[in-house]
C-alpha positions in Angstrom: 2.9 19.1 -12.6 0.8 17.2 -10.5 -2.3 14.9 -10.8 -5.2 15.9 -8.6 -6.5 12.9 -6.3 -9.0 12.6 -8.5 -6.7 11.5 -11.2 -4.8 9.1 -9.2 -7.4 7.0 -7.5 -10.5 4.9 -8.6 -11.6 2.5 -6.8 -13.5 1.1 -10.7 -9.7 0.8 -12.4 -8.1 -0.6 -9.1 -8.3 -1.4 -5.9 -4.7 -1.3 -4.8 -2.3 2.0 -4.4 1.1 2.5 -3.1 1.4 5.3 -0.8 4.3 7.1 0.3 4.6 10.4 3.3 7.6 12.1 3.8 9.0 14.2 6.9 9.7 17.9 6.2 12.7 19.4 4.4 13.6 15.2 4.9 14.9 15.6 8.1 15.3 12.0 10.2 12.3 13.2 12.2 11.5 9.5 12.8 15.1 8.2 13.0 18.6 9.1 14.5 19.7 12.8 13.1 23.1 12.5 12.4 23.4 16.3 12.1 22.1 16.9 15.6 22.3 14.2 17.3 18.5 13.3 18.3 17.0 9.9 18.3 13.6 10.2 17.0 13.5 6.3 16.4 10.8 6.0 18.4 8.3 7.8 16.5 8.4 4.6 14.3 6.2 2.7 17.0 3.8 5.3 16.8 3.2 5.4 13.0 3.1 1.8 13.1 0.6 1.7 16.0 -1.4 4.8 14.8 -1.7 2.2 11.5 -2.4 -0.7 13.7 -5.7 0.8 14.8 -6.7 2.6 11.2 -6.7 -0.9 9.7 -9.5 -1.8 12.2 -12.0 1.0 11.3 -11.4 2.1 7.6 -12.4 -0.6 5.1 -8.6 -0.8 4.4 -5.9 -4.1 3.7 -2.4 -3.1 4.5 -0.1 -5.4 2.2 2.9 -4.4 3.0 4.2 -1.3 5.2 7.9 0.0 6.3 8.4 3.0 8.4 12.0 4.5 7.4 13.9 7.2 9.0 12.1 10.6 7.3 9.3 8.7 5.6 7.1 5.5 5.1 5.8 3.5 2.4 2.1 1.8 2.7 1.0 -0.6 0.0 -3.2 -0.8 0.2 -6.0 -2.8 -0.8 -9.5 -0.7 -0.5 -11.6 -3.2 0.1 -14.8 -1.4 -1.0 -17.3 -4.7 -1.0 -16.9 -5.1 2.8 -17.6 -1.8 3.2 -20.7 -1.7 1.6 -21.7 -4.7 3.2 -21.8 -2.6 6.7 -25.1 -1.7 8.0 -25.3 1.6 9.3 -25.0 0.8 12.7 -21.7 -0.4 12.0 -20.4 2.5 10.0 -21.3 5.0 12.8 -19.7 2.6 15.5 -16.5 2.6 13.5 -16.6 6.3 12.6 -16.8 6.5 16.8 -13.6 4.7 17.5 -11.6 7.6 15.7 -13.7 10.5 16.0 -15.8 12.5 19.2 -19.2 12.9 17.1 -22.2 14.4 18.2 -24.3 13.4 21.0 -27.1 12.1 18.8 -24.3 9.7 17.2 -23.9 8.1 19.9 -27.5 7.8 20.8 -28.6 6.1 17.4 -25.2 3.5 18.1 -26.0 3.0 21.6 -29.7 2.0 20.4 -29.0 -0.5 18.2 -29.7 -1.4 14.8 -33.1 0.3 14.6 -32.6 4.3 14.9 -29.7 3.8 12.5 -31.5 2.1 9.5 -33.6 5.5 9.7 -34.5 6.4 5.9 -33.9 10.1 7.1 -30.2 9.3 8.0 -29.4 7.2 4.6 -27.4 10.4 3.5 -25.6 10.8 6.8 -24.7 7.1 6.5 -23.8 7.2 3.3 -21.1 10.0 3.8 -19.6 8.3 6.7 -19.4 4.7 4.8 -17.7 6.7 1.8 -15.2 8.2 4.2 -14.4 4.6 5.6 -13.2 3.7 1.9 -11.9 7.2 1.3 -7.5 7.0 1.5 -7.4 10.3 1.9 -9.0 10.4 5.1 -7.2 7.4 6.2 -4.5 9.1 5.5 -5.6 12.3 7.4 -6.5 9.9 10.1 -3.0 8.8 9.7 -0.4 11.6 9.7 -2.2 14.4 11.7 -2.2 12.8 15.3 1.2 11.9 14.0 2.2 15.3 13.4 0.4 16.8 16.6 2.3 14.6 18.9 5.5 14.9 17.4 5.2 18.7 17.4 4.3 18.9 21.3 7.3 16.7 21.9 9.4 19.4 20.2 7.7 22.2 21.6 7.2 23.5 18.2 4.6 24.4 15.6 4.3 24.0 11.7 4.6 21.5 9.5 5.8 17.9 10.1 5.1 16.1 6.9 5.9 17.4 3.3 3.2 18.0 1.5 0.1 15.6 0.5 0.9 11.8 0.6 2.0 10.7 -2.6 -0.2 7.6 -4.1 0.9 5.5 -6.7 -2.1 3.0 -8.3 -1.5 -0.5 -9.1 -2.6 -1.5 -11.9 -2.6 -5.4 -11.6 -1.1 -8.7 -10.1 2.8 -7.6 -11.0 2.2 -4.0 -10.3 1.0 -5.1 -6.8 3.8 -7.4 -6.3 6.7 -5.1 -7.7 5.2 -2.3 -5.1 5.5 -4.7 -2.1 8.9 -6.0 -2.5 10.2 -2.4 -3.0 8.2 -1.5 0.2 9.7 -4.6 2.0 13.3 -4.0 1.0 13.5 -0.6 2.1 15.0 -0.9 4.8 17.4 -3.1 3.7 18.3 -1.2 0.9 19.0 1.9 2.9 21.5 -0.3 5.3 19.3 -0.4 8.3 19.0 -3.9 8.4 21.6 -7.0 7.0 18.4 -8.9 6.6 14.7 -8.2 5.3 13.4 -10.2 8.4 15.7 -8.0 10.6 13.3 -4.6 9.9 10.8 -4.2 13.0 9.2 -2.0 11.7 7.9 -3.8 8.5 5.6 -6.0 7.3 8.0 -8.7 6.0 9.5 -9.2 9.0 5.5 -10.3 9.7 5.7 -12.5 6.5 9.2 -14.0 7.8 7.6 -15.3 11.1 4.5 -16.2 9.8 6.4 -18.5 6.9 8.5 -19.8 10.0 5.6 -20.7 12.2 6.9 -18.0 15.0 4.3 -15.4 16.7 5.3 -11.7 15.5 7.0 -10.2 18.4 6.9 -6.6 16.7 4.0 -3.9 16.4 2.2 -2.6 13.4 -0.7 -3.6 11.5 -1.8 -7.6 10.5 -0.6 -7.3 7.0 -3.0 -9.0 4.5 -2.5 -13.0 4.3 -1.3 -14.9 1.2 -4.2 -17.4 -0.3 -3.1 -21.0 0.5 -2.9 -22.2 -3.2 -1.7 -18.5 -4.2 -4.6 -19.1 -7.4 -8.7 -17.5 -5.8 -10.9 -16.7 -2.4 -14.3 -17.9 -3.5 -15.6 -19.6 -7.0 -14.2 -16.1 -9.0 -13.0 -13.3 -7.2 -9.0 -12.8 -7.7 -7.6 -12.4 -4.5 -5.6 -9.4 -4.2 -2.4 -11.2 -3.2 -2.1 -13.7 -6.3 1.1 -15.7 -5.1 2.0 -17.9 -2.2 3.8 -17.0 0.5 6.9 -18.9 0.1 6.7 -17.9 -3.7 6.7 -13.9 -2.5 9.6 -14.5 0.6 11.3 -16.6 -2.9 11.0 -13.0 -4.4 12.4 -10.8 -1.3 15.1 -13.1 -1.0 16.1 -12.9 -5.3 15.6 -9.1 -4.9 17.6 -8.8 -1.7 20.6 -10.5 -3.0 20.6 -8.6 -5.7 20.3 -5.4 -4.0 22.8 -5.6 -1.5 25.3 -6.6 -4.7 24.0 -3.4 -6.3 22.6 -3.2 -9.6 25.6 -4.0 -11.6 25.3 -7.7 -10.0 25.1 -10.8 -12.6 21.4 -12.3 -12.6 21.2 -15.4 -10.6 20.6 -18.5 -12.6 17.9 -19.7 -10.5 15.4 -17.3 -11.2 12.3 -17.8 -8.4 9.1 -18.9 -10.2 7.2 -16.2 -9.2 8.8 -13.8 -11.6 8.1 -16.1 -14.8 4.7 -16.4 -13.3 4.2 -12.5 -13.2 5.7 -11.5 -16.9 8.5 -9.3 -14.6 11.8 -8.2 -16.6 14.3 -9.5 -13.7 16.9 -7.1 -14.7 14.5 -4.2 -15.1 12.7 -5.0 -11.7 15.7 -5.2 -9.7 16.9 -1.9 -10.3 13.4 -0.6 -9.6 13.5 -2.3 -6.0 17.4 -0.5 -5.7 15.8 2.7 -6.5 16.8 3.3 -9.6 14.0 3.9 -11.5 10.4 4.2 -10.9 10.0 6.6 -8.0 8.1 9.9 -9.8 5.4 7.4 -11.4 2.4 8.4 -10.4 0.8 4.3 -11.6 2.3 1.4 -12.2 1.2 -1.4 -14.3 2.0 -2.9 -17.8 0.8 -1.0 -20.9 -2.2 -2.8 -21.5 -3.1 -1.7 -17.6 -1.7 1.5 -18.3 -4.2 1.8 -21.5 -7.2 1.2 -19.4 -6.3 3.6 -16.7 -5.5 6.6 -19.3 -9.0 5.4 -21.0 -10.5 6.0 -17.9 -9.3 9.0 -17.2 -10.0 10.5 -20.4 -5.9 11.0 -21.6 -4.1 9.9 -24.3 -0.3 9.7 -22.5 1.1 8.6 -19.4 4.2 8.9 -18.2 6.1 5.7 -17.7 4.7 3.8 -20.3 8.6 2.6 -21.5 9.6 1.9 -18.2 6.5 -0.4 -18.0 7.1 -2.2 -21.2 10.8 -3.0 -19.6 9.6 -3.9 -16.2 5.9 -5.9 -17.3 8.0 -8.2 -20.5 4.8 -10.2 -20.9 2.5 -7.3 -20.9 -1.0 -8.8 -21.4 -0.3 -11.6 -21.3 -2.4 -13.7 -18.8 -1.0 -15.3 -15.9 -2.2 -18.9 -15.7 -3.4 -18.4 -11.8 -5.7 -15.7 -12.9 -9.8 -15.5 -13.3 -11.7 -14.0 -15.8 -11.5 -11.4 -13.1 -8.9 -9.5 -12.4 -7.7 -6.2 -11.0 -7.0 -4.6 -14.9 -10.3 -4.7 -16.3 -11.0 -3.7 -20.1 -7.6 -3.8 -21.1 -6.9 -1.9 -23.9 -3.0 -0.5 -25.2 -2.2 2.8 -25.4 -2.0 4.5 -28.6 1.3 5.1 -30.0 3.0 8.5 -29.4 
């Protein structure tokens, strides 16, 4: 059965989520249909620049992003400090650049600072600023132009996605990183592409050019940017992406190899150091990234992470838990770029069941 939203996001136990939004019935409503023959390929340019312009209102890091055939895969960082660092002026200009709003909306912006630091609109404010952090109104703002376009093209009405987005939360540094290389080799995985740099319409290929000091020729959304030392931003706050970028493109190209040999594939012997660095089981984690296992989680994390999320949440089981232990073998153990903070907070095992 599933989890409320409720349930699957809190901005207190993580920042980060993996999201996924599927086509109806899982038709290629964004790719070639072999069955009829149709090239909807180019609905992939707009998801990706429908995203491009999200990331510049909502208070919302894209870390990595692929836009498949019948579905695509968004891995987020709500970044809720900057948001409440935005005076109110700023909230309703940004709430503009998507939506109509009233007259007196654009009054108080076009005014200045002064009408919208109003005590009377501190509620009004306050709604719209929560909205800005809010994924599922990004991801209303996301799929429902997508769906209105693509529906007029087809001279049809009803539904064009399948359901709700599905949201996965990451628990911590490896969840974070295991979710973006699965993201980043989707397309290779599914044979679109020979090469992870070859997918235009994902973020590695963004990493890929950045790594080789080339502009990115493609569209979509400025993916979030690896720290130069891969260790903090400022004197304590952990930086979301806790690797370097050649460490993470050290990852894709491990996991790539070792998906296009398929699971079955003997470990190579020069393991990348991110791995160690991270406490991932190799063997576990590159089934994961083939597809294997993992897909009906709704979080990710290792137990300890796991723990603190069900603590949170007020439940004593969560599904997954053995499939973390495999995939996270140095559960709680602490990764020797971290700070005393990190994105698992109050880390606590779950009890035995």
């Amino acid at each position: 059965m599933g989890q409320p939203r409720r349930n699957q996001i809190s901005l207190k136990a993580t920042p980060c989520y993996h999201l996924v939004s599927r086509c109806v019935r899982r038709e290629f409503l964004c790719g070639h249909d072999p069955l009829t023959g149709r090239d909807y390929s180019h609905r992939r340019r707009w998801i990706c620049q429908r995203l491009e312009r999200l990331v510049q209102v909502f208070a919302v890091d894209v870390c990595a992003y692929a836009v498949m055939s019948n579905h695509y895969h968004l891995v987020v960082h709500i970044d809720e400090q900057t948001a409440r660092s935005w005076t109110p002026h700023e909230v309703l200009r940004r709430w503009l650049m998507l939506f109509k709003g009233p007259a007196w909306m654009h009054e108080v912006v076009e005014s200045g600072h002064r009408m919208a630091s109003h005590p009377s609109m501190a509620l009004i404010v306050a709604m719209y600023r929560s909205r800005l952090m809010s994924l599922s109104w990004f991801m209303r703002c996301m799929n429902e132009p997508i769906a209105r376009r693509a529906n007029r093209e087809d001279q049809v009405s009803g539904h064009f996605w399948q359901g709700r987005y599905r949201c996965q939360a990451l628990l911590d540094e490896g969840a974070l990183m295991t979710a973006m290389a699965y993201v980043d080799l989707n397309p290779l995985r599914a044979g679109m592409v020979e090469r992870p740099e070859d997918a235009q319409y994902a973020s590695v290929a963004q990493r890929f050019s950045a790594a080789a000091g080339r502009p990115f020729v493609g569209i979509g959304p400025k993916v979030m940017d690896f720290p130069a030392n891969g260790t903090v931003k400022g004197d304590e706050e952990l930086t979301p992406l806790p690797v370097t970028s050649l460490e993470y493109l050290e990852l894709i190209d491990w996991s790539g190899r070792a998906v296009i040999a398929g699971k079955g594939a003997a470990m190579p012997e020069d393991i990348p150091p991110v791995l160690e660095r991270l406490g991932i089981g190799s063997d576990v984690f590159g089934d994961f990234v083939a597809g294997g296992s993992g897909r009906g989680l709704a979080v990710l994390g290792d137990p300890e992470s796991l723990g603190s999320w069900a603590e949170s949440l007020g439940r004593h089981h969560l599904k997954g838990r053995g499939l973390a232990a495999a995939l996270f073998r140095r559960a709680g153990e602490r990764l020797r770029f971290s700070s005393s903070k990190h994105v698992g907070r109050s880390r606590r095992s779950l009890p035995s069941t």
